[in-house]
C-alpha positions in Angstrom: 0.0 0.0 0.0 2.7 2.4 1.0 4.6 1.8 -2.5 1.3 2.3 -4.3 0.8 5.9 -2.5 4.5 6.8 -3.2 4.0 5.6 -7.1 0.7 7.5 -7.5 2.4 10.5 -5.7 5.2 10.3 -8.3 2.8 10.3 -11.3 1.2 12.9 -10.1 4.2 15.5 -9.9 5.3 14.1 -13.2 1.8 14.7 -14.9 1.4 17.9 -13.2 5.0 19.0 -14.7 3.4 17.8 -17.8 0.3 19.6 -17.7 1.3 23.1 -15.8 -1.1 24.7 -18.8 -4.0 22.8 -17.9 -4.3 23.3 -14.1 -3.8 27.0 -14.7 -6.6 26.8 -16.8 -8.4 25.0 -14.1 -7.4 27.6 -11.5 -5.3 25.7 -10.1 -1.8 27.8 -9.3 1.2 26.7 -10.7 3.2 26.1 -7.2 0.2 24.9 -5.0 1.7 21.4 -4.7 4.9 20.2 -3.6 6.6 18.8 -6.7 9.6 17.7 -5.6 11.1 14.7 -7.3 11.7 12.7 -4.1 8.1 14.1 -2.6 9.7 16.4 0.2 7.0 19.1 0.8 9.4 21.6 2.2 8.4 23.9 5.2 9.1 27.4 6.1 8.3 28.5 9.8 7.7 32.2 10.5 7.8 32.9 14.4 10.2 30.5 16.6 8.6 30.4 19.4 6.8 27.8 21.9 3.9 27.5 19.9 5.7 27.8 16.6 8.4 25.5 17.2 5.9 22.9 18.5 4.1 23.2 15.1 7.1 22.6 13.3 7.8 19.6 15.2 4.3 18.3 14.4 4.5 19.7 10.6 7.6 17.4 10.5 5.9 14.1 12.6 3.4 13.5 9.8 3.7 10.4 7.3 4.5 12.3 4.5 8.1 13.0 3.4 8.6 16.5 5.3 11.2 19.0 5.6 12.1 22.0 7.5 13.9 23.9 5.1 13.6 27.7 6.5 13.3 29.7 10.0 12.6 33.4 10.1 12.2 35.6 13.5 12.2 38.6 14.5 14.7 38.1 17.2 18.2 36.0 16.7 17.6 34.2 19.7 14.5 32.8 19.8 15.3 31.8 16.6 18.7 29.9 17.7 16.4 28.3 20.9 14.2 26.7 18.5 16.5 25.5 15.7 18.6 23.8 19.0 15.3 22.2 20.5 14.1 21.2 17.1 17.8 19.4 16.1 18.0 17.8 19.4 17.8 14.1 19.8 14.6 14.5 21.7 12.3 17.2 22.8 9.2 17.4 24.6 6.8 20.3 22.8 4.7 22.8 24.8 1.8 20.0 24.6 4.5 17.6 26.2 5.0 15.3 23.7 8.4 14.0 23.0 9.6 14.1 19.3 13.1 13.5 17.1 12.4 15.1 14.2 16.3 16.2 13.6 16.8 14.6 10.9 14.2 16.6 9.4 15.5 20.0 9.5 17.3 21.4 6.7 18.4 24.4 7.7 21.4 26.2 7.4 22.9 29.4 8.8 21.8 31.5 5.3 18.0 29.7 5.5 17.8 31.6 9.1 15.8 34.8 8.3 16.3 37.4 11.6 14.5 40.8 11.0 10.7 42.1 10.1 11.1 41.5 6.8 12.9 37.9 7.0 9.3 36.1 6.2 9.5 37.3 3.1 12.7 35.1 2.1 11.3 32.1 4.1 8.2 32.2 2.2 9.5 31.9 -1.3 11.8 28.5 -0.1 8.5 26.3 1.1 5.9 24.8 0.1 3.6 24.8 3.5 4.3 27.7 5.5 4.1 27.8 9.3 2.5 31.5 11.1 3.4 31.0 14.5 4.1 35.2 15.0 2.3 37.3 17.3 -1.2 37.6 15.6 -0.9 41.3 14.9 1.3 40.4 12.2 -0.9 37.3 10.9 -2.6 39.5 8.1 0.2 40.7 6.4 2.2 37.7 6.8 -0.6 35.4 5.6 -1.5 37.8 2.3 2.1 36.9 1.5 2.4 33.4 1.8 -1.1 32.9 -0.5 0.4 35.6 -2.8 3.4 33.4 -3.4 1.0 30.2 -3.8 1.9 28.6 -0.5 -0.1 26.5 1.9 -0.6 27.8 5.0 -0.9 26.5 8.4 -2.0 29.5 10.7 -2.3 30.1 14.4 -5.2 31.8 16.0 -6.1 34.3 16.3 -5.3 35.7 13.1 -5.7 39.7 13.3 -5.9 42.0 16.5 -8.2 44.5 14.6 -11.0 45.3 12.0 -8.7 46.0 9.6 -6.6 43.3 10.2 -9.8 41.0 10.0 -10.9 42.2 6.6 -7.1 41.6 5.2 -7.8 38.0 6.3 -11.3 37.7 4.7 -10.0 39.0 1.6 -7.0 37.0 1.1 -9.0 34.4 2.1 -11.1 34.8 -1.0 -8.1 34.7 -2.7 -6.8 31.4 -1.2 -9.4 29.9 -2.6 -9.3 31.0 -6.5 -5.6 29.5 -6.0 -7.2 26.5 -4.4 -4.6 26.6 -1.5 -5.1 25.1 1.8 -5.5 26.7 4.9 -5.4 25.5 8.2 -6.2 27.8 11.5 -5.1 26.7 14.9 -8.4 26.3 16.3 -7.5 23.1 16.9 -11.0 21.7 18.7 -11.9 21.4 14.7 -9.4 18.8 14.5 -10.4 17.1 18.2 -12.3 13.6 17.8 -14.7 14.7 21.1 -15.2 18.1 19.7 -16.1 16.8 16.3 -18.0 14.0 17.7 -20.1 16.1 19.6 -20.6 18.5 16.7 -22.3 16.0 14.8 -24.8 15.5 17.2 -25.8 19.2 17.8 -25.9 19.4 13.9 -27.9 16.8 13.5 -30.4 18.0 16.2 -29.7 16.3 19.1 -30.4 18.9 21.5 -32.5 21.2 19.0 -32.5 24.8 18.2 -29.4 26.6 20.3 -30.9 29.2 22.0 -27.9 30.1 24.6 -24.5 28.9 25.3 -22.0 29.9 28.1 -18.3 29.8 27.2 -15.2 30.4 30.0 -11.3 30.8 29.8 -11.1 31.8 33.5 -7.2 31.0 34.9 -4.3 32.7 36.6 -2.7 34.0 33.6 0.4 33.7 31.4 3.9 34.7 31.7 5.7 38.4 32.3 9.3 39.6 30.7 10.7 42.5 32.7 12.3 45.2 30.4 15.3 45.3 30.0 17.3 48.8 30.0 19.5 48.0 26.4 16.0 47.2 24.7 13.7 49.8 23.1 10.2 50.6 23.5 9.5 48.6 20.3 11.8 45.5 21.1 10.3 45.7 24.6 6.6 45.5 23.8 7.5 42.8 21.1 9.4 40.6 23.9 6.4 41.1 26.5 3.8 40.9 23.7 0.7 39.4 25.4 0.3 42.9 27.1 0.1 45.3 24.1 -3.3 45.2 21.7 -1.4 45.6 18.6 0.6 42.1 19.4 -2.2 40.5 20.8 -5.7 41.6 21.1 -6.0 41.1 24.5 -6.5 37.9 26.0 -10.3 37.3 25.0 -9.0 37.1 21.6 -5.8 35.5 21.5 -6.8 33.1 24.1 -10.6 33.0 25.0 -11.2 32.8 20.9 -11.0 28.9 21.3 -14.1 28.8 23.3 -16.2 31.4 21.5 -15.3 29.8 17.8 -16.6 26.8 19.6 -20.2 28.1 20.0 -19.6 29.8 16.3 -19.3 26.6 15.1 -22.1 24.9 16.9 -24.5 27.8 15.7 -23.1 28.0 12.5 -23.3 31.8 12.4 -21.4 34.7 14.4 -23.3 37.4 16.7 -24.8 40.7 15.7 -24.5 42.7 18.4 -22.6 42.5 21.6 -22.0 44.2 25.3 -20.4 43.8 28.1 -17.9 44.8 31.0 -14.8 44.6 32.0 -11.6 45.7 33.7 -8.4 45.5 35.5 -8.8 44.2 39.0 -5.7 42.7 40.1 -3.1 43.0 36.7 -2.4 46.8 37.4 1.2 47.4 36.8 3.0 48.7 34.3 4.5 45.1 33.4 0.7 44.1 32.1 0.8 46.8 29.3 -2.8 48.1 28.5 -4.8 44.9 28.2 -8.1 43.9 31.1 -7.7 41.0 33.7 -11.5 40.3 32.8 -14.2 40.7 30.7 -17.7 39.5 30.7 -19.7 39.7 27.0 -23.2 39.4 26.5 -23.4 38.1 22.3 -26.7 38.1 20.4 -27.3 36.3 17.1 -29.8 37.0 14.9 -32.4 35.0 15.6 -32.1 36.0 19.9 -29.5 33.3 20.7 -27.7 34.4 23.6 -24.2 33.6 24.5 -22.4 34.7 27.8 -19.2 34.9 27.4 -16.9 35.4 30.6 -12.7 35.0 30.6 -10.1 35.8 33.5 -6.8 36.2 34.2 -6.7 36.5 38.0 -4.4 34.0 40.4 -6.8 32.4 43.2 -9.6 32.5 41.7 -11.9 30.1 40.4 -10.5 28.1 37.1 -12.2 26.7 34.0 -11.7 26.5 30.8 -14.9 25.0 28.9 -18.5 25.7 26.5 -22.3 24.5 27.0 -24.3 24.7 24.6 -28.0 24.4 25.6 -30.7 23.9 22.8 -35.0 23.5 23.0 -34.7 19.9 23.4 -31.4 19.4 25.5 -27.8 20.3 26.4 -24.4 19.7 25.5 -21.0 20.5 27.5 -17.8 20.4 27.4 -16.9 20.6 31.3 -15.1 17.8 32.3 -16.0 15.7 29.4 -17.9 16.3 26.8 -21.4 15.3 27.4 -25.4 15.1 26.2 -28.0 15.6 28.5 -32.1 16.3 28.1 -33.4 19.4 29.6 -34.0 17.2 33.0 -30.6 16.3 33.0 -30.8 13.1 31.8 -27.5 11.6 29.7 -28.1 11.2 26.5 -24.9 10.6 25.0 -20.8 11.1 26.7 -17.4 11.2 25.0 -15.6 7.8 25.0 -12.4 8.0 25.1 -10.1 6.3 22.9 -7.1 3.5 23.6 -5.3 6.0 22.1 -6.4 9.5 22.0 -5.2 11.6 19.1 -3.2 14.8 19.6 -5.5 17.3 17.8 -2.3 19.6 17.7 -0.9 16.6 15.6 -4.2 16.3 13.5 -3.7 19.5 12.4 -1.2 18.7 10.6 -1.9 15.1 9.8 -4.9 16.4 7.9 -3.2 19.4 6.1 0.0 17.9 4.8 -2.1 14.5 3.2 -4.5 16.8 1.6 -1.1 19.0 0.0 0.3 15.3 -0.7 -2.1 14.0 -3.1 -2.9 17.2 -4.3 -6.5 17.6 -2.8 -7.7 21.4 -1.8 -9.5 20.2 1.7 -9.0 22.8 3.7 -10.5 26.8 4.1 -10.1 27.4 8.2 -9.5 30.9 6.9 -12.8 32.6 6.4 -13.8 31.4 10.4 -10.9 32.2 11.7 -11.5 35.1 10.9 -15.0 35.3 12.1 -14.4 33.9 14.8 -11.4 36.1 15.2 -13.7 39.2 14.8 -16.4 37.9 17.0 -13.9 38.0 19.7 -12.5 41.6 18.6 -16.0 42.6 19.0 -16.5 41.3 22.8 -13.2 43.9 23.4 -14.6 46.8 21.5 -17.6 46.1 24.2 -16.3 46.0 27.1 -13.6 48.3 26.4 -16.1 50.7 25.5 -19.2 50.0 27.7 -21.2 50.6 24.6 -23.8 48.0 22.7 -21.5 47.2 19.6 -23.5 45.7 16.4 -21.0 43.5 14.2 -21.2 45.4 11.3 -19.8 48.5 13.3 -16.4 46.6 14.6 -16.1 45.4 11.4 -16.2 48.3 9.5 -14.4 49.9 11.8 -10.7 51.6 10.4 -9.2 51.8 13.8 -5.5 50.2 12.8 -3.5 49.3 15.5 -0.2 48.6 13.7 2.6 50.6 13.8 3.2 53.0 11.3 6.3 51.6 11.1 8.3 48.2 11.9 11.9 49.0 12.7 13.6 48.5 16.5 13.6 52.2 16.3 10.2 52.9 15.5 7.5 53.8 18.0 4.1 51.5 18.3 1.0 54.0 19.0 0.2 53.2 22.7 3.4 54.6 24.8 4.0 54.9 28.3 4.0 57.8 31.1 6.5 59.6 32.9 5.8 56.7 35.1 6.1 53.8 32.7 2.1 53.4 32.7 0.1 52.5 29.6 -3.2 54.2 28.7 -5.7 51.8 29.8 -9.3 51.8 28.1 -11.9 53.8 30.0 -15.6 51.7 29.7 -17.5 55.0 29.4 -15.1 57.2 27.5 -13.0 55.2 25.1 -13.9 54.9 21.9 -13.8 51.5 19.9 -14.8 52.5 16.0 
């Protein structure tokens, strides 16, 4: 079997090479397969750290014949961390699984891209590229990549604004006249109890959705104190979670997962959206200008309501889950995933199996067969997106205080990219005499 799938791999790339007139007539770009005479699909990554290096790792653990041919970062040594961890003899990821995938990785000093602009160079060497960068740069990054005809795996989220959002949507559109696939890190899509328990809400097991509740509620993530050698840009860049521009705020770079979740089980995205929200506890100047809570209040069209509620605040309580609740019954994720009638009763639970697949790993499992046998599978782009924006619309709320309709925070040309990208450049939001970010006012700040 494995001989036949290598053969009609082969005949493939050499009919392909034959017929590069015909698939552009098709649509099909010339470039959106790997066509490599021994069937490497080579593989770029663009952001070297935790997350990024872990997909890389995965991107090079699936059956096909993979390569890591090219690294680009913004800083030297994160770059250098993960080409050490990914040529070790073994490594355990950020999801703690332990790989060797050294002999795997192809590259050299001059495929080691350190600057802004190194994507660029990475880009044109691969045939799947890996966007593992802070998300404010996702847009830009992304229009590249499908520009040049690449696949594209993507993490979430994948803009930190409106205009970032509509970037995405349109390149999107754009992915698909090329017929490239594209894969977001919203990796409950690629989870065998999420998907399992999709299926049954789809097919009406617990009705019409009329409400859902959805939580990220932990301590938090990680601080890096400034250093006095390091400007204001190399600064906010190291200690990204903090600043909007790099990360939207943790309801959208972290609390995304469980909104896109109810996205997906409504098949739609809210209309309209309030809330409130704050800094409590995360006051100093180390936590930039992002809230330590929020608590949104979506509506859909047709009167769905979803609460939405995330928290970075040590000692308090934890949870990280969805529940869906339909006219007929229930579903939740919340220590398993589980079906129940309106009184409770189960109707259906998640079995686990023997042996559980990584969805992390499935990701990419599922990406790099489809580029393999030259299948266009995959379009995570356009709800990314969404999903993206839905959660860029719970901060315009509660950073605001205001009801926020969808069309508003779409359409809204508030940019929050730098004018500029250089390590001398300024972002927009700056510190005080007292090394104090401008914090959004519910009340007085203005979202679009």
């Amino acid at each position: 079997m494995k001989t036949k799938k290598l053969h009609s791999r082969r005949t493939f790339v050499k009919a392909s090479a034959l017929a590069s007139g015909g698939l552009l007539a098709m649509g099909m770009p010339w470039g959106a397969y790997a066509r490599h005479a021994d069937d490497t699909i080579k593989v770029a990554l663009i952001g070297c750290g935790g997350r990024g290096t872990g997909a890389a790792a995965q991107a090079l653990s699936v059956k096909q014949n993979t390569k890591l041919v090219a690294m680009a970062d913004a800083f030297a040594d994160r770059l250098e961390d993960s080409y050490k961890a990914l040529t070790a003899k073994s490594f355990k990821d950020w999801t703690g699984t332990e790989v060797n995938v050294a002999s795997k990785v192809d590259v050299p000093k001059e495929r080691r891209f350190v600057g802004f602009d190194g994507y660029l160079k990475a880009i044109e060497l691969a045939d799947v590229v890996i966007l593992a960068t802070p998300p404010g740069f996702r847009p830009a990054h992304f229009e590249a990549c499908i520009k040049a005809g690449k696949h594209v795996f993507m993490e979430k989220p994948v803009a930190t604004d409106a205009p970032g959002v509509r970037k995405v949507l349109e390149t999107a559109e754009l992915a698909k006249q090329k017929k490239l696939n594209v894969v977001v890190g919203l990796q409950r899509h690629y989870e065998t109890s999420y998907r399992e328990m999709m299926q049954r809400i789809h097919g009406g097991e617990i009705g019409d959705i009329v409400a859902g509740q959805v939580y990220w509620n932990n301590d938090g993530v990680w601080v890096i104190d400034r250093k006095p050698e390091w400007t204001e840009m190399e600064y906010q860049m190291r200690n990204w979670y903090y600043f909007n521009w790099l990360c939207g705020d943790h309801i959208v770079e972290q609390h995304i997962h469980n909104i896109d979740v109810f996205n997906w089980a409504k098949n739609a995205y809210p209309v309209r959206a309030q809330g409130m929200g704050g800094r409590e506890v995360r006051t100093g100047k180390q936590y930039g200008e992002i809230f330590d809570h929020h608590f949104v209040e979506f509506e859909y069209a047709d009167g769905t309501i979803l609460n939405s509620q995330c928290r970075h605040i040590p000692g308090t309580m934890s949870r990280v889950s969805e529940t869906i609740i339909g006219t007929k019954g229930r579903a939740t994720t919340h220590n398993n995933h589980v079906i129940t009638d309106l009184k409770g009763n189960r109707l259906w639970s998640y079995r686990k199996k023997e042996k559980e697949l990584n969805p992390y790993q499935v990701e990419h499992d599922e990406l790099f067969e489809a580029v393999a046998k030259g299948e266009f599978k995959f379009q995570d782009a356009e709800f990314g997106a969404k999903s993206t924006m839905t959660a860029i619309l719970g901060r315009m709320a509660t950073y605001s205080g205001q009801v926020i309709t969808w069309e508003e925070a779409l359409n809204s040309n508030i940019n929050l990219m730098p004018d500029k990208l250089a390590w001398d450049a300024l972002p927009k939001v700056l510190p005080d005499a007292n090394g104090l970010y401008p914090v959004a006012i519910p009340g007085k700040t203005k979202v679009v």
